[in-house]
N, C-alpha and C positions, 0 to 999 in steps of 0.2 A: 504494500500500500504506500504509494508516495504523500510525502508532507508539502506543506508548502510555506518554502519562507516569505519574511515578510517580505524582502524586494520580490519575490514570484507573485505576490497580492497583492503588490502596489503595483507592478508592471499589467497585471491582469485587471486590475480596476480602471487603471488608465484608461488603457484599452474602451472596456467598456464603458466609461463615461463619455471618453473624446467620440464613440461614434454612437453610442444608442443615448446617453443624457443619463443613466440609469448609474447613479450615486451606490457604489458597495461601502457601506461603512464596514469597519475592522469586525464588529460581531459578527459580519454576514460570511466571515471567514469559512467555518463550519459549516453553512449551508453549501455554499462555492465548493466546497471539500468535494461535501456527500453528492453532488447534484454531476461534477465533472470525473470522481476517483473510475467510474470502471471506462468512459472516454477512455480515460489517457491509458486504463490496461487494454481496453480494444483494441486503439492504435499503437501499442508498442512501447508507448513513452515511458522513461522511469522516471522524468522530471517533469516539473511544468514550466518549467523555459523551454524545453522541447515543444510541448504541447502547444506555448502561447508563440513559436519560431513558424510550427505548422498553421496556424491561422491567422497569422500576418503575411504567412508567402505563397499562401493558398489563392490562386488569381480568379478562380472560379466563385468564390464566394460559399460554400458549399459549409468549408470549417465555422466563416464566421455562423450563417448560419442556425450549425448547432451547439454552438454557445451561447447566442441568445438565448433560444431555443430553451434550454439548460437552465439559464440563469434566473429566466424571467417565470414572474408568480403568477398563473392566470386562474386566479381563485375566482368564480362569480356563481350567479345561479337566478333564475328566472324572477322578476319581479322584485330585485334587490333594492332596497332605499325606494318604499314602493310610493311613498309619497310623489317622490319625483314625476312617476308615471300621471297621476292623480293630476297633478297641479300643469302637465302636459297638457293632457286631454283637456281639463276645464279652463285654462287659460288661454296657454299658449296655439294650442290647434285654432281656436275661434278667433284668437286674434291674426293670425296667418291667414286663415278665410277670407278675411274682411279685407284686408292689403297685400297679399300676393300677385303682382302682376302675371299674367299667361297661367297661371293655374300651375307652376313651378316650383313643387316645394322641396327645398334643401336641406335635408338632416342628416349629420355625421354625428354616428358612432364613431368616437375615436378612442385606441384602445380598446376593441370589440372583444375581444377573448374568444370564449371559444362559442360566441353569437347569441347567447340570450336575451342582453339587452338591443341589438339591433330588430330578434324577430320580433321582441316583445313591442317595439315601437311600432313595427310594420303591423300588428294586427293592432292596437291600439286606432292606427290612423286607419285600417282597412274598417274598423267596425265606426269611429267616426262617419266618415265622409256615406259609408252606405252605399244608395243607388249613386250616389255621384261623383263616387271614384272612379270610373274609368274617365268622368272629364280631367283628371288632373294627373300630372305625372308626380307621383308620390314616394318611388322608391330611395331607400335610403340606403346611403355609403355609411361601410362598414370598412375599417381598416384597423390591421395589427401588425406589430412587425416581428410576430412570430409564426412562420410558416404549420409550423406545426397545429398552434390552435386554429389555424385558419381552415386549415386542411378538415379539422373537426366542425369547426362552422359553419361551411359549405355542404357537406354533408346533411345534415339537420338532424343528427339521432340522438336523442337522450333519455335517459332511463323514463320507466314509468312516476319513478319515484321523485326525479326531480323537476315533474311538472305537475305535481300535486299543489303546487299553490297557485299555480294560474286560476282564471277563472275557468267552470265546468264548459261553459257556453264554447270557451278558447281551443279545449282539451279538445272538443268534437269536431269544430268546425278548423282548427286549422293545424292538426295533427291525425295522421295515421299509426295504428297498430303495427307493432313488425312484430312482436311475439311476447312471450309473458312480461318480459321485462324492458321491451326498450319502445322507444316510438319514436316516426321521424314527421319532421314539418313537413307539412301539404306542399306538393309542389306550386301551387298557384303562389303560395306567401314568400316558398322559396324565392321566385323571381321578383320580389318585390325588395329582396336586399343584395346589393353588390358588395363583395367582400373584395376585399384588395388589399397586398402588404405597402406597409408604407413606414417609413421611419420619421416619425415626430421631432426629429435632432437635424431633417434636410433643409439646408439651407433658405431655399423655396419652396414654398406649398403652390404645385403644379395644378391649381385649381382654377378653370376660366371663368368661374361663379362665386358668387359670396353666397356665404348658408344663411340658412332663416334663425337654426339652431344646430348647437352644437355640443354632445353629451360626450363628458372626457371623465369618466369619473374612477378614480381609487386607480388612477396612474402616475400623478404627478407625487404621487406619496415618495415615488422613488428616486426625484429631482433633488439637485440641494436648491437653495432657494434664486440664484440667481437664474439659472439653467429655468425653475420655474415660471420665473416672470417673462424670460423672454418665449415662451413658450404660447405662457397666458395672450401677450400680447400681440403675437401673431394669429392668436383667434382673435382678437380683435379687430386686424386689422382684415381677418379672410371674411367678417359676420357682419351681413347687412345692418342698417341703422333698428333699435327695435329689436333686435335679436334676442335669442336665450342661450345661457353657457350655462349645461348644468355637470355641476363637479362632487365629489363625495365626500360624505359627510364628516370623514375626518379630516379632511381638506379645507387649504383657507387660499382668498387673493390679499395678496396685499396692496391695502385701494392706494397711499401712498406710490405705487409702480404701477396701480392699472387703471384705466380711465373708464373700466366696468363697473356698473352701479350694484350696488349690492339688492337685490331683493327680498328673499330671505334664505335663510341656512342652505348654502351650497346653490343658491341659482342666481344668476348674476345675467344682467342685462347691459346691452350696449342704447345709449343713450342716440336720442331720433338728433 
């Protein structure tokens, strides 16, 4: 079993800060351990200067990869922080109604994991709008920058058990059975989310449109604070006038750096 010293955790933090934004403090040592130790026996390595030599000079992108992949927490589960949803639908949808030009609505999942929060938006606004969804283009981006969970979000299959807290109405009309234990999203609702990788640390947000809203939530936990702001503020600047930034509950802005107006606990608005 290889150790890792501390320049092999400061060189592998680096790393991963300078390119994904994702701040490893010193306790996260032992996670970093467990999450990379049989890697580096897969590939051969007995060090992790080996290990981090292979995924600096790997040109395919393959290594870096899966040490995101590895490193990154994508703990979530259907109807999380379920207020947020609540305060979606009776707010912010009706107010989107009322001032969206073309019938174009913009929402980014950012940070999607492994997709519950994106479907859960998509049937939210599917059971909104009703007979008058097919006027509008509705579908929402979804992006992570981990192949891996994407790979599982695209798919749509989750246990029986972890869509027991949706609504009943939700369970029948926009899931299928696959066998005792699992079930996959309806393909109709499937098309209603676009998943895509994307790295929140890119210099540009390659987006020709500004969103309406924008859910980033129980990601930036992993920023240190400056990395945060400027992060926050490029949703600022990608988010129409009127917009909604909703972030998670252990999560703060700080208004001092952001020119986002506070609403309440975790939903922040950009001012008309």
């Amino acid at each position: 079993m290889a150790a890792i010293t501390d320049q092999e955790f400061k060189q592998l933090a680096d790393y991963v800060k300078a390119h994904y934004g994702i701040h490893l403090k010193d306790e996260k040592r032992p996670l970093v351990l467990g999450r990379l130790q049989h890697v580096l026996t897969e590939k051969g390595f007995a060090t992790f200067t080996e290990y981090m030599k292979y995924v600096t000079s790997d040109r395919t992108g393959a290594a870096a990869r899966g040490l995101v992949d590895k490193i990154t927490t994508n703990h979530t589960f259907f109807m999380r922080e379920t207020e947020h949803f609540h305060f979606f639908k009776s707010q912010v949808l009706p107010y989107l109604v009322k001032t969206v030009k073309e019938k174009d609505l913009r929402i980014w999942s950012a940070g999607c994991s492994s997709g519950e929060e994106p479907y859960t938006l998509a049937m939210i606004i599917d059971e909104f709008f009703g007979a008058q969804k097919p006027q509008w283009d509705t579908k929402v981006l979804a992006t992570d920058i981990s192949s891996r969970v994407l790979e599982t979000a695209q798919k749509g299959i989750y246990s029986l058990e972890s869509i027991q807290t949706i609504p009943a109405g939700w369970k029948s009309g926009y899931f299928r059975k696959l066998n005792a234990e699992q079930a996959v999203v309806d393909s109709k609702l499937q098309r209603e989310v676009v998943f895509r990788k994307f790295n929140l640390m890119d210099p540009v947000f390659p987006f020709k449109r500004k969103f309406h809203t924008i859910f980033c939530r129980n990601v930036m936990i992993y920023f240190d604070g400056p990395t945060k702001n400027n992060l926050v503020n490029k949703y600022y600047e990608m988010m129409e006038p009127g917009g909604y930034l909703f972030i998670g509950h252990s999560e703060s802005i700080d208004r001092n750096e952001s020119p986002f107006q506070y609403v309440r606990p975790a939903i922040y608005r950009k001012p008309f």
